[in-house]
N, C-alpha and C positions, 0 to 999 in steps of 0.2 A: 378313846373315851376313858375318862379319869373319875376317880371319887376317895373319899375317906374309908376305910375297912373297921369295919366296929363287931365285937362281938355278941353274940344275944344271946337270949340265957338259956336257951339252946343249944349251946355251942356253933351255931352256925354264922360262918361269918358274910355278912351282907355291905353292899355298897350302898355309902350314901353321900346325898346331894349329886345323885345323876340327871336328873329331869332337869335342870337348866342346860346342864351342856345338850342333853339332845335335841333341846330348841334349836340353839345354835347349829349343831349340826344341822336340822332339819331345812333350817334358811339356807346352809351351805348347797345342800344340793337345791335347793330350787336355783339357786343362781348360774351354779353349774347348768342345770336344764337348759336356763333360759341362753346361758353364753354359749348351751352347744345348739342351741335352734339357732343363734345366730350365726354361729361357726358355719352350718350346716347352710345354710342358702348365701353365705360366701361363697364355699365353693361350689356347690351349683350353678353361681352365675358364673364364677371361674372355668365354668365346664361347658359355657355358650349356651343356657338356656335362657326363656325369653326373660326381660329386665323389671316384667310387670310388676313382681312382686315384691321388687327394692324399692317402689314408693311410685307407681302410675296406676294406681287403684281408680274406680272410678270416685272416691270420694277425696282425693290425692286433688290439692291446691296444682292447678296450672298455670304457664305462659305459655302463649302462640305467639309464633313469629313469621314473621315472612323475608323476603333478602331478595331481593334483582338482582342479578348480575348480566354486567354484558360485556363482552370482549369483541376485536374487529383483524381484522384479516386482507389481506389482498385476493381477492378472487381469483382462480386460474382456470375456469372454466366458461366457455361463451358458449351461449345455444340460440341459435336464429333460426328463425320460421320464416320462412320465403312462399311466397306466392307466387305462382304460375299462370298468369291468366290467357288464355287465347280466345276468338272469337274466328268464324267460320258460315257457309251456307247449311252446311248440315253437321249433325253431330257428328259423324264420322272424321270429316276432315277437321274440327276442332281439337276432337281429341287425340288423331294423329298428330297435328300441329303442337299438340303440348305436350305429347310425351316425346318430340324430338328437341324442343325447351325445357322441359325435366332431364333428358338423358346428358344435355350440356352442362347444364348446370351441378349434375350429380359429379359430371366425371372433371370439370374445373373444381368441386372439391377435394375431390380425392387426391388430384395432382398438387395440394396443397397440406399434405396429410392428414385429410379428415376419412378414417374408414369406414368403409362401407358399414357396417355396423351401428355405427354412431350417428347414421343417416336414414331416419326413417318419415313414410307417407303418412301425414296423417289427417287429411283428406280431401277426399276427390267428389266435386260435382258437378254435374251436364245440363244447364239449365237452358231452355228455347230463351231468344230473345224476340220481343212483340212490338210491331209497330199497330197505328191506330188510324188506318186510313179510313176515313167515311164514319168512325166512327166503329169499325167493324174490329176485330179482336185479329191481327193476321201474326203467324209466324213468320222471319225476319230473319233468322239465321240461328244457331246455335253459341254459347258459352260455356269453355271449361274452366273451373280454376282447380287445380291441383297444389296442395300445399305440403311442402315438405320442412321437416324440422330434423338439422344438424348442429350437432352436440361437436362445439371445436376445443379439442384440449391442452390447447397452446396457442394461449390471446395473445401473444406476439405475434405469429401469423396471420390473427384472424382478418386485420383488415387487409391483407394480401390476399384470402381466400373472397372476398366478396369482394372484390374487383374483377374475380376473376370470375365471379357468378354472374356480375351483370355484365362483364364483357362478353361471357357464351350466351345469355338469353337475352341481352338487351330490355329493351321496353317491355318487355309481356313478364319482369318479375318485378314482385314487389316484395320489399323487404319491410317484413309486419311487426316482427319486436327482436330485441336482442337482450337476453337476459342475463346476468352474470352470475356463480355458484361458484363452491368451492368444490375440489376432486376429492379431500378427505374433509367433509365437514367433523368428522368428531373429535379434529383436532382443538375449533375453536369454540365448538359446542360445550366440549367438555371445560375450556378456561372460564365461559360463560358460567358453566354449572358451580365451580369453585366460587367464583369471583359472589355468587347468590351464594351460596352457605355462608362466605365468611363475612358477608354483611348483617346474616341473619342471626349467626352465634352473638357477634358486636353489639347488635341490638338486643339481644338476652340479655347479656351480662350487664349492658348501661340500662334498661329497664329495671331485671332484679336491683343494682346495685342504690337506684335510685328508691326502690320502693322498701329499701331496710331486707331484702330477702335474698337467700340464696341459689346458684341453679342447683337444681339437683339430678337427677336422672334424666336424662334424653330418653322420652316415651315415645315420639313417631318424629320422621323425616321423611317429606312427603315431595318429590320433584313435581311441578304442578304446572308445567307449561315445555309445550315441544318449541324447539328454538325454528327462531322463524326468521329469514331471510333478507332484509332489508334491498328491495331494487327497486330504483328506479323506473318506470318502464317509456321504453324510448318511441318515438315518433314510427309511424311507417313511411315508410320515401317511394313516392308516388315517381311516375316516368319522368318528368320533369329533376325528380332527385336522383335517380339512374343514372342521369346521363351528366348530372353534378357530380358524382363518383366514377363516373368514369374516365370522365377530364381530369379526373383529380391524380396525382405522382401515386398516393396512394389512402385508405379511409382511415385518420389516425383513430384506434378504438384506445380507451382509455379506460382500466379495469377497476380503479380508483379501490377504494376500500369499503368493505362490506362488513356489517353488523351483526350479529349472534345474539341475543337475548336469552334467559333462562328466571325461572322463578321458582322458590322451592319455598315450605311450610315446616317451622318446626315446631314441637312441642314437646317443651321441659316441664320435671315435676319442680317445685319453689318451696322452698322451706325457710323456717326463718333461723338467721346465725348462733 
């Protein structure tokens, strides 16, 4: 701080024309303040705190977006549900009857290496069968169907494994669905999830671009959908297709390629340039 030195008749010497510089100054530091409040929540977001306060207020201009993405894959997982049905005079011998066609069946998987593990019951029931003679309500014999689901993890084999199911149990299985999956789905899940974000930023930037404004802050990224599986689902092969497949050299299963979908939300703060 500068001024003129004058004498007074006093002898005291005093400065003058200082009141304009210290205006100046005065403006100096506010500017200072204001460039260190902004310095100051630089590096705070520098520092990983949340991004709200660099412009996703709630009164902060928005865009939402949304983005699909979907990637595809060759399936290497088969899971088929077999049916076991037997019929019988009483329930006893029914259900004998088909746990010695379940026990074929189990172990013509396994000899095709499907393990135990990967082979589970998942359900068993003993229903009376009724004829209507006279009109009158009579029991008629007994019905089991027992149904098991094996999870085969090498569709190469698989149609050598169900030749080999309906060659141990013949006519009393029926094969109910065969579903196809991946062994690491989050490999293709996660291309899906990419493949949606970077449709969705695409569409920020060509919306701002078009509407004269700019993106600004990414305020939320929201993934808004579990990927979901794409199958077909296949016929069940009744006795009559049993014994089609068993004639047959062998069941060509074809794992074809399967779908992953994702969808995710995002929302930028807009400003204009």
């Amino acid at each position: 701080m500068t001024g003129t030195l004058a004498e007074s008749g006093e002898g005291n010497i005093q400065r003058v024309g200082v009141t304009p510089r210290l205006v100046v100054v005065s403006l100096a530091v506010g500017a200072l303040l204001v460039g260190g409040a902004a310095l100051g929540l630089a590096v705070n977001n520098a520092g990983g705190t949340s991004p709200t306060a660099a412009g996703c207020g709630a009164s902060t201009p928005r865009l939402t977006v949304q983005g699909t993405g979907t990637a595809s894959g060759t399936p290497d997982v088969l899971t088929a549900v077999l049916q076991i049905n037997t019929t019988a005079s009483s329930a006893a011998a029914a259900l004998s009857q088909d746990n010695d066609k379940v026990a074929a069946a189990v172990f013509a998987l396994t000899q095709h290496g499907v393990t135990h593990t990967d082979i589970q019951t998942t359900n068993l029931s003993v229903q009376p069968n009724y004829t209507y003679p006279k009109g009158v309500q009579t029991i008629s014999g007994y019905a089991v169907s027992n149904t098991v689901t094996a999870t085969l993890h090498n569709t190469k084999t698989a149609g050598a494994a169900i030749d080999a199911v309906v060659g141990a149990s013949g006519n009393a299985v029926q094969i109910s669905s065969l579903n196809f999956s991946f062994n690491h789905p989050g490999t293709v899940e996660d291309k899906a999830r990419a493949d949606a974000v970077q449709l969705a930023v695409s569409h920020a930037r060509a919306i701002a671009k078009a509407s004269g404004h700019q993106l600004g802050t990414l305020c939320s990224l929201t993934d808004q959908s579990q990927s979901t599986q794409v199958v077909e689902p296949e016929p069940a092969f009744s006795a009559a297709g049993n014994a089609a497949i068993a004639a047959a050299p062998s069941v060509p299963i074809a794992a074809g390629t399967q779908s992953e979908t994702d969808q995710v939300k995002m929302v930028y703060e807009i400003k204009q340039p």
